[in-house]
C-alpha positions in Angstrom: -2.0 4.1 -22.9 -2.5 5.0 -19.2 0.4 5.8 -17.2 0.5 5.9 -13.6 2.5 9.2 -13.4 3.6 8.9 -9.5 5.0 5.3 -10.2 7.3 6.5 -12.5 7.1 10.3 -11.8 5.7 13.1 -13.9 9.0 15.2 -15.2 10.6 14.4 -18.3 14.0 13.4 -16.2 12.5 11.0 -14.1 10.7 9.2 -17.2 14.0 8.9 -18.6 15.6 7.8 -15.8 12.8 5.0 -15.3 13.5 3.9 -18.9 17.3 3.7 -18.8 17.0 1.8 -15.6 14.3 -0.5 -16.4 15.1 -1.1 -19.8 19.0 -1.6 -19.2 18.3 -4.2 -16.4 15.8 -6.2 -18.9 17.4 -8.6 -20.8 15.0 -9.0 -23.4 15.0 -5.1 -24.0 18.6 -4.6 -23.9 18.6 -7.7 -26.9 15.9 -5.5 -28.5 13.3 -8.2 -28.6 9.5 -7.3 -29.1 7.9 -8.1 -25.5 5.7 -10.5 -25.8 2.2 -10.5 -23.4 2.4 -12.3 -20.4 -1.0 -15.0 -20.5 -1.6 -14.2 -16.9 -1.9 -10.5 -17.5 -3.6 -11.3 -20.1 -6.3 -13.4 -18.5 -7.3 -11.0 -16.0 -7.9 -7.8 -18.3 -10.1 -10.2 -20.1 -11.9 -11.1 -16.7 -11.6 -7.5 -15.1 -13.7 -6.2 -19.0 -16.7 -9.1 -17.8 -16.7 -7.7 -14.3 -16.9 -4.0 -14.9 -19.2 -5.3 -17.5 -21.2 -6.7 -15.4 -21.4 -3.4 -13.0 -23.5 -1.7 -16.5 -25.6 -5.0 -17.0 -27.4 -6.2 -14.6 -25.6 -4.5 -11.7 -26.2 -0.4 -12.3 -29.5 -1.4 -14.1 -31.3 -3.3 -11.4 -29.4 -0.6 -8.8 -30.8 2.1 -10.1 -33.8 0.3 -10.8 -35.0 -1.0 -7.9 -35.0 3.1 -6.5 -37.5 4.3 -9.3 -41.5 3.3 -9.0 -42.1 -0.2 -10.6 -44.3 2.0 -13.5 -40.5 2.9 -14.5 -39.1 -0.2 -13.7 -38.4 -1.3 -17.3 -37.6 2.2 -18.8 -34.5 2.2 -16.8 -33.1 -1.2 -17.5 -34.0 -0.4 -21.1 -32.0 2.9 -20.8 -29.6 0.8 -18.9 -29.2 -1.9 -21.6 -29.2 -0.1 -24.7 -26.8 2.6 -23.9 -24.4 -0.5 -22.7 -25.2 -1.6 -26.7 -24.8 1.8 -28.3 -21.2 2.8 -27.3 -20.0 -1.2 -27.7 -20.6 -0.3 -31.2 -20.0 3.8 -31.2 -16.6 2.7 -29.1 -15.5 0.0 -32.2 -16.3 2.4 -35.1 -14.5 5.6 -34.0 -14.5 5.6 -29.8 -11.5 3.5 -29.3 -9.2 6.1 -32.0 -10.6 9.5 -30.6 -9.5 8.2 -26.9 -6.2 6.7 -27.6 -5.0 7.2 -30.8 -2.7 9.8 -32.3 -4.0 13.1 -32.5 -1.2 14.5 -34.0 -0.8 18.3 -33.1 -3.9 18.4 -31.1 -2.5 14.9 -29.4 -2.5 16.7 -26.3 -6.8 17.1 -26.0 -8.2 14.4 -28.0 -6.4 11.1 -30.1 -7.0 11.0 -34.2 -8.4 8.7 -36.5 -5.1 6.3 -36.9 -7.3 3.9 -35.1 -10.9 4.4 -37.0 -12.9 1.1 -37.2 -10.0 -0.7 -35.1 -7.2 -0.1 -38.2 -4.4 -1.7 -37.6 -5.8 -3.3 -34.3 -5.7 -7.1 -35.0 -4.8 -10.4 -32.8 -1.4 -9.6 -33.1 -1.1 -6.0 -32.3 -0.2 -5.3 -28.7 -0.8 -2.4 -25.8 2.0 -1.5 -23.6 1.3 -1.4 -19.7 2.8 0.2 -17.4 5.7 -1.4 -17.0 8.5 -1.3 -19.6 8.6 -4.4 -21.1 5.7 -5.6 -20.5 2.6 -5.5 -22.9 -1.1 -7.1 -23.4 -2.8 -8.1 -26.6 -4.2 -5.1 -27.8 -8.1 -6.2 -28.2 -7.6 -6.9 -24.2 -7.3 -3.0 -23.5 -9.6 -2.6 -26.3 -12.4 -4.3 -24.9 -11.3 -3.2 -21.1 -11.5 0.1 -21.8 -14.6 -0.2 -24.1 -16.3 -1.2 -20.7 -15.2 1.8 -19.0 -17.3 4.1 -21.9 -20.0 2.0 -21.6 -21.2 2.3 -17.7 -20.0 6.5 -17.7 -23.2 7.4 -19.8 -25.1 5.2 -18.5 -24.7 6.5 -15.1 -26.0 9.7 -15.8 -29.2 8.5 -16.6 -30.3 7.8 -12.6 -30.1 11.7 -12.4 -33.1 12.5 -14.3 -34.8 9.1 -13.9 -38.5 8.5 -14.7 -39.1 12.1 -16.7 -36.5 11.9 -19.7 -38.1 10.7 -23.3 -35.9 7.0 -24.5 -35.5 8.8 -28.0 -33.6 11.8 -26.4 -31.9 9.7 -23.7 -30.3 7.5 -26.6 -29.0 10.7 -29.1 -27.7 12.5 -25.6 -25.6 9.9 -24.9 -24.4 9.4 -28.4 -23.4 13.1 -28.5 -22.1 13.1 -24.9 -19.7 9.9 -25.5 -18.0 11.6 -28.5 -17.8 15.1 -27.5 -17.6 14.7 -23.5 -16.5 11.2 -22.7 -14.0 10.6 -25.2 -11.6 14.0 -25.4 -11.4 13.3 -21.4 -10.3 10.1 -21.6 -7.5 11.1 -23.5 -6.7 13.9 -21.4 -6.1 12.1 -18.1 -5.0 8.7 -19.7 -3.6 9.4 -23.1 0.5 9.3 -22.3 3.7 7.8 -24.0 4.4 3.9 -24.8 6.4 3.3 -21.9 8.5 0.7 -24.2 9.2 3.9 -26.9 10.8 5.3 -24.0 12.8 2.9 -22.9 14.2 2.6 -26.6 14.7 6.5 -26.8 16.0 6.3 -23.3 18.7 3.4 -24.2 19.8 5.3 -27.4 20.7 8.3 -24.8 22.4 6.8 -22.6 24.5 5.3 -25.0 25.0 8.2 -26.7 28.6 9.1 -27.6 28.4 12.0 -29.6 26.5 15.8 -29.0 25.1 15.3 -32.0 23.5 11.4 -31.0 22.5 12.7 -27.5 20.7 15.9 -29.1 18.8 13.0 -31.6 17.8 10.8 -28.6 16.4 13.8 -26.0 14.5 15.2 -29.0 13.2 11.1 -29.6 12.0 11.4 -25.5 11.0 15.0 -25.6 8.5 13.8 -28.5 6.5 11.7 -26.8 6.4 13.0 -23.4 5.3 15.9 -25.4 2.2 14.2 -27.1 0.5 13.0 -23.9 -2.8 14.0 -22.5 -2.5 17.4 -21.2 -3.6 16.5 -17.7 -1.9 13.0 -17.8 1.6 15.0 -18.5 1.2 18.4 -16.3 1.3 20.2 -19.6 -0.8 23.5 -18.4 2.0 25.9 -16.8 1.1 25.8 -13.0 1.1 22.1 -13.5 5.2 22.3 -13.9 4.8 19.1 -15.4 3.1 17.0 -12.8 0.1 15.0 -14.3 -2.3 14.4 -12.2 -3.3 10.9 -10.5 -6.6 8.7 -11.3 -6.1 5.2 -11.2 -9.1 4.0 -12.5 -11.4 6.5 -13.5 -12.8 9.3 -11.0 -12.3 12.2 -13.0 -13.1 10.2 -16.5 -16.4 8.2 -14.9 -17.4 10.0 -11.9 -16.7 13.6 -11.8 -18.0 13.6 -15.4 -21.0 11.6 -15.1 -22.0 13.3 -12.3 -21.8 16.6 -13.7 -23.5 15.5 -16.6 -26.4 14.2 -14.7 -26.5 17.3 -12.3 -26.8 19.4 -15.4 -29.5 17.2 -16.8 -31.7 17.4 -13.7 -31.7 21.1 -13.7 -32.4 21.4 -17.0 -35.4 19.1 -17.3 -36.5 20.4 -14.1 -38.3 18.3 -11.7 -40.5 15.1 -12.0 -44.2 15.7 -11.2 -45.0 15.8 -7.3 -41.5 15.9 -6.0 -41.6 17.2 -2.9 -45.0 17.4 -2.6 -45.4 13.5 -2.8 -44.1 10.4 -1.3 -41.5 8.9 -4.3 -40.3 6.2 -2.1 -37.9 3.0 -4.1 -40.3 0.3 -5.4 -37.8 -2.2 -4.2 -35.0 -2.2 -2.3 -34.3 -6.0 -2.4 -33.5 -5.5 -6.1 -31.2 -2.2 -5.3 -29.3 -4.3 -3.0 -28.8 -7.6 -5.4 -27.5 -4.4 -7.8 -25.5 -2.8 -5.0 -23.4 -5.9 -4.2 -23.0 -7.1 -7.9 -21.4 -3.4 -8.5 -19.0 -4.0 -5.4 -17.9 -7.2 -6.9 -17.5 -5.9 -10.6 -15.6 -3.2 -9.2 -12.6 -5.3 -8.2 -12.2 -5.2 -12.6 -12.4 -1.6 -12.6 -10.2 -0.6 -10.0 -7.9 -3.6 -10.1 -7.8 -4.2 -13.2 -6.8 -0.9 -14.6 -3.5 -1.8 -13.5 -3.3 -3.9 -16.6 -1.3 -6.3 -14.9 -1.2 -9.4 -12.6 1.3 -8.0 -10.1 1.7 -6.5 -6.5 -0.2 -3.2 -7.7 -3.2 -5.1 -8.6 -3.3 -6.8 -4.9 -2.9 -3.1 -3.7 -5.9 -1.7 -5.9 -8.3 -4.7 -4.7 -7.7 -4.7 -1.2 -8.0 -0.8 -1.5 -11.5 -1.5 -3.0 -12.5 -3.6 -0.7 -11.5 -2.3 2.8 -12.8 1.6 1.5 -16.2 -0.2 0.3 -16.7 -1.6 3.6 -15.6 1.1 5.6 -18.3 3.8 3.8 -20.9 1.4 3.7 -20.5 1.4 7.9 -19.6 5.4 7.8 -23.0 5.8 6.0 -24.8 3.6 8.4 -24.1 4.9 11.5 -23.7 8.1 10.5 -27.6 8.0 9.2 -28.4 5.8 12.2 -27.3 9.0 14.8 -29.0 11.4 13.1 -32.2 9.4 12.3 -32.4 7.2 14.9 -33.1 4.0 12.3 -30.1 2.1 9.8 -31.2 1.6 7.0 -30.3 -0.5 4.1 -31.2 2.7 1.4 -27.9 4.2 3.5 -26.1 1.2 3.9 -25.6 0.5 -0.4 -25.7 4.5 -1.0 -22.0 4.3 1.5 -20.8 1.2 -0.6 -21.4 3.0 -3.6 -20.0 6.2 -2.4 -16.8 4.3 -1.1 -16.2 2.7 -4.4 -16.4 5.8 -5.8 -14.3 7.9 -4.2 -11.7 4.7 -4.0 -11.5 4.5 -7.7 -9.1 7.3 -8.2 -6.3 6.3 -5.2 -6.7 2.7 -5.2 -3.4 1.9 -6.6 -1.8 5.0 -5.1 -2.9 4.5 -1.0 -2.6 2.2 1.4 -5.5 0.7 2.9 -5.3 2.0 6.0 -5.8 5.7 4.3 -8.4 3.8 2.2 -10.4 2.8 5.0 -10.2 6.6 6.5 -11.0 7.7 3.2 -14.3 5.2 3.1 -15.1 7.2 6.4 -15.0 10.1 5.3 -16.4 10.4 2.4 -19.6 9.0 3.2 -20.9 12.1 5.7 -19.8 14.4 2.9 -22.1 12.3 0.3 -25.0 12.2 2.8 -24.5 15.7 3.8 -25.4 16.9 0.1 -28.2 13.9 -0.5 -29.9 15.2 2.2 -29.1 18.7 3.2 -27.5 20.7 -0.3 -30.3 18.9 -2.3 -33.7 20.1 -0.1 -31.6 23.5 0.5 -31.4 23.8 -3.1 -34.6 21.7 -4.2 -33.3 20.3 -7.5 -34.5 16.5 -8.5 -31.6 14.8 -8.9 -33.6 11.4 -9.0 -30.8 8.2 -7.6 -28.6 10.8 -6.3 -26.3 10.8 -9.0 -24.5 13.9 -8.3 -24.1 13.7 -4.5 -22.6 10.2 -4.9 -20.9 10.4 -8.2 -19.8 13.8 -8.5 -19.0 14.3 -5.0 -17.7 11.5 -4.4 -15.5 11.6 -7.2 -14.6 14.9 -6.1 -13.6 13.7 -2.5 -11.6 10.7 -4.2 -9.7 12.9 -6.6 -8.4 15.2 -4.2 -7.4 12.6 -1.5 -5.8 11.0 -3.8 -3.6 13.9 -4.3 -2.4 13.3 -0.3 -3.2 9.6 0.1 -0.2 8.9 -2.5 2.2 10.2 0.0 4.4 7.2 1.7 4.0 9.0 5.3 0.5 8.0 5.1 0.9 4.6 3.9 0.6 5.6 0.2 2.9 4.2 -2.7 5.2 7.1 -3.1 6.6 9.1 -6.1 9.1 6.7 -8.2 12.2 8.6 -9.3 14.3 5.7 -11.2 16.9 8.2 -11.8 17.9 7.6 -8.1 19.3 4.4 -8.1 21.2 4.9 -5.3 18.0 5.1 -2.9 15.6 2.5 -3.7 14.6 5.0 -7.1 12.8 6.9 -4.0 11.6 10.3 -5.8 10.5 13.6 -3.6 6.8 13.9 -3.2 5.5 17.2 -3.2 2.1 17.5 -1.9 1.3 21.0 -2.9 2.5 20.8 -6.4 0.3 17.2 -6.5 -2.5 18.8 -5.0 -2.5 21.7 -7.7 -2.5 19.2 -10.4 -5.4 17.0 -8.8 -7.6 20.7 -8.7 -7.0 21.0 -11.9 -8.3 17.3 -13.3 -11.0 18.0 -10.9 -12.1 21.6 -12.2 -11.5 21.0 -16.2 -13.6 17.8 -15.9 -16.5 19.9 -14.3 -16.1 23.4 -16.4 -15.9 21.0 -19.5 -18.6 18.0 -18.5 -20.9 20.9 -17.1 -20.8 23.4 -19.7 -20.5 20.9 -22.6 -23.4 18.8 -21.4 -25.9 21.1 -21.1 -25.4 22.3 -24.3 -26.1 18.7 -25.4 -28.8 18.7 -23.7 -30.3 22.1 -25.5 -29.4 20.8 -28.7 -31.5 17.3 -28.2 -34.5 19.3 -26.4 -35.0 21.7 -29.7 -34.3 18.9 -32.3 -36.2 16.2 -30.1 -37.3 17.9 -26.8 -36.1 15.9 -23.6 -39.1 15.6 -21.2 -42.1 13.3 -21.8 -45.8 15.0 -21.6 -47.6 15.0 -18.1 -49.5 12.6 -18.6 -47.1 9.8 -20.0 -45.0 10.9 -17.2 -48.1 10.0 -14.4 -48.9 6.5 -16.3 -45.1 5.7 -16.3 -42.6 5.4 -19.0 -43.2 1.6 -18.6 -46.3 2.3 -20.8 -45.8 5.3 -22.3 -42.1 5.0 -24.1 -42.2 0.8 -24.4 -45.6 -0.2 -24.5 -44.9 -3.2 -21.6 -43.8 -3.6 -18.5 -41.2 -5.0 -16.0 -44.1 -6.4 -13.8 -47.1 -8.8 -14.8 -49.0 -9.3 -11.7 
């Protein structure tokens, strides 16, 4: 289970101390009752899985879609589609276990096979939020977090649009979702059962004897010690602090991103780029898919709180006010230096605000969510259009100087954005009852951590993926021939196309 570190702090102490107060003030605790899910929590994990859902299919399909020529129309809501089908199914078997089950000694960089094909996962088996006491049927973060696998991959795909063959496009992902996607997930969002701490937690604090106490703080020391290794601080410099990512910019963006850059250099560049005119066969269609991601996002961003509370009004106003603000950032920003607004800029900006929101958007305010909308949208541009013709590589829809960058951005602002003199949430410490469980923030030691999510998802994602993507060009070979890639992959990979005039 995810763990929003800052809310209830990173060291050991303060995790305790959250525990003992939480679950000593909880009636239903203290009796030792089993929690028992909460229908309105409930309800909106299920509707946040159809709305990030619907981001994958149609939204990133007909996105993406309506920026390749119409001759590649259908490959990419083909792509689109069947990598959406291939990890609902890879995710069930054996995803699901490797992300969030027990991994025993190696708990700490991927989860086991406790889990494999959903054992011991049934209609009465529940998932622990983020708040002691308080839990969601477990096929709800299931399926939630199933949704989250499925649109990663398939955002990597706009990076090497209209050249890639279907055949190696489908075994990439399958290889990248198992050795890439899944080990991350655990790292950043693989931590203790908040409830199994409370328990441990109690037993301490009741404690009357050396030998009791010793029993309890090893209990505690257990399973703060089988987390993630970025969700719990566990590398040295970290000191303990796990780094902060809401809803997914290290695990979905950073990685994609890197994954797609990777995959553009290494199948090199589609014929006539830069030479030719490669303009978007329709941006009406882009837009439709622009504005259903927006509104799918309020799942992914709020609804990775896991709960109908305060938090998840936080996280969706976040997501809306950064949207908006990027989206204008990107427009007028494009509009002084080209002289015309366009709506290519204008959905690029949304897309880069809810990108780089994704990470802080229940850890900022929105008035640092707006300035981080602002912001990152020149620094997204600035590599679209400048770092990419410096360098000349064909990364098709942009995937890297929205995604990755804009990941980036997010990740590291989060870092500072958490910090209550800028409107930001705060660190927790519920060991300090006395002050409103206010806990110190430490910027530098947060922004150390945040690096360090940042540069493990790139070093791995990077050097991982393109090894993938040697593997699948020897056994399959990646790029289609010239001359299927001239007619269009329409044709030449499906034998039909999106358009019958």
């Amino acid at each position: 289970m995810r763990l929003r570190l800052p809310r209830s702090l990173s060291a050991a102490s303060t995790l305790v101390g959250a525990a003992i107060a939480v679950g000593l003030a909880d009636p239903a605790l203290a009796a030792g009752n089993a929690p028992v899910p909460n229908p309105g929590d409930t309800a909106w994990v299920l509707i946040s899985a159809a709305l990030v859902l619907m981001m994958s299919v149609p939204g990133l399909a007909l996105f993406y879609g309506g920026l390749v020529r119409s001759k590649n129309m259908l490959s990419v809501l083909t792509q689109t589609f069947a990598i959406v089908a291939l990890v609902g199914v890879v995710w069930t078997l054996y995803g699901y276990s490797l992300a969030f089950g027990d991994g025993g000694s190696l708990n700490a960089y991927i989860g086991g096979f406790n889990k494999l094909f959903l054992k011991g996962v049934d209609a009465s088996s529940n998932a622990p939020t983020f708040t002691p006491g308080h839990v969601i049927p477990e096929y709800a973060y299931f399926v939630f977090q199933m949704t989250f696998a499925m649109i990663t991959p398939a955002l990597i795909i706009g990076a090497f649009a209209e050249r890639i063959k279907f055949s190696a496009a489908f075994v990439f992902v399958l290889l990248w979702v198992t050795i890439i996607y899944f080990p991350v997930a655990h790292w950043v969002w693989g931590v203790a059962d908040p409830n199994a701490l409370v328990d441990a937690a109690t037993k301490l604090a009741a404690a009357t004897t050396d030998e009791a106490k010793t029993a309890a703080q090893g209990e505690i020391d257990t399973l703060l010690g089988s987390v993630g290794w970025i969700a719990g601080g566990l590398a040295p410099w970290m000191k303990g602090t796990g780094a902060l990512d809401f809803a997914g910019g290290t695990v979905v963006h950073i990685n994609a991103g890197i994954a797609g850059f990777v995959g553009a250099l290494i199948l090199g560049k589609r014929i006539g780029y830069g030479k030719e005119a490669l303009p978007p066969h329709s941006l009406t269609l882009s837009m439709v898919g622009a504005s259903l991601l927006w509104v799918g996002w309020f799942g992914f961003n709020a609804g990775s709180n896991l709960e109908a509370n305060g938090t998840t009004a936080l996280a969706f106003v976040n997501t809306m006010v950064a949207t908006a603000a990027a989206a204008l950032s990107w427009l007028l920003t494009e509009w002084a230096l080209k002289g015309k607004p366009s709506l290519l800029g204008l959905i690029s900006g949304a897309v880069a605000g809810l990108v780089a929101v994704t990470p802080a958007s229940g850890f900022a305010g929105p008035i640092g969510s707006i300035a981080l909308g602002f912001i990152v949208s020149p620094i997204s541009l600035f590599f679209v259009s400048k770092v990419k013709n410096l360098f000349g590589y064909d990364d098709s829809l942009d995937v890297f100087g929205v995604h990755a960058i804009g990941g980036i951005t997010g990740a590291l602002a989060t870092g500072i954005l958490v910090s209550p003199d800028l409107g930001g949430v705060g660190i927790t410490d519920y060991t300090n009852i006395g002050e409103n469980f206010a806990g110190k923030y430490d910027m530098a030691q947060q922004m150390i951590s945040q690096a360090t999510a940042v540069g493990a998802t790139i070093l791995y994602s990077g050097i991982g993926s393109a090894i993938l993507y040697k593997i699948v060009d020897v056994v399959i070979g990646l790029r289609v021939a010239p001359d299927q890639e001239r007619e269009g992959l329409d044709i030449a990979e499906h034998g039909e196309r999106a358009y019958n005039y």
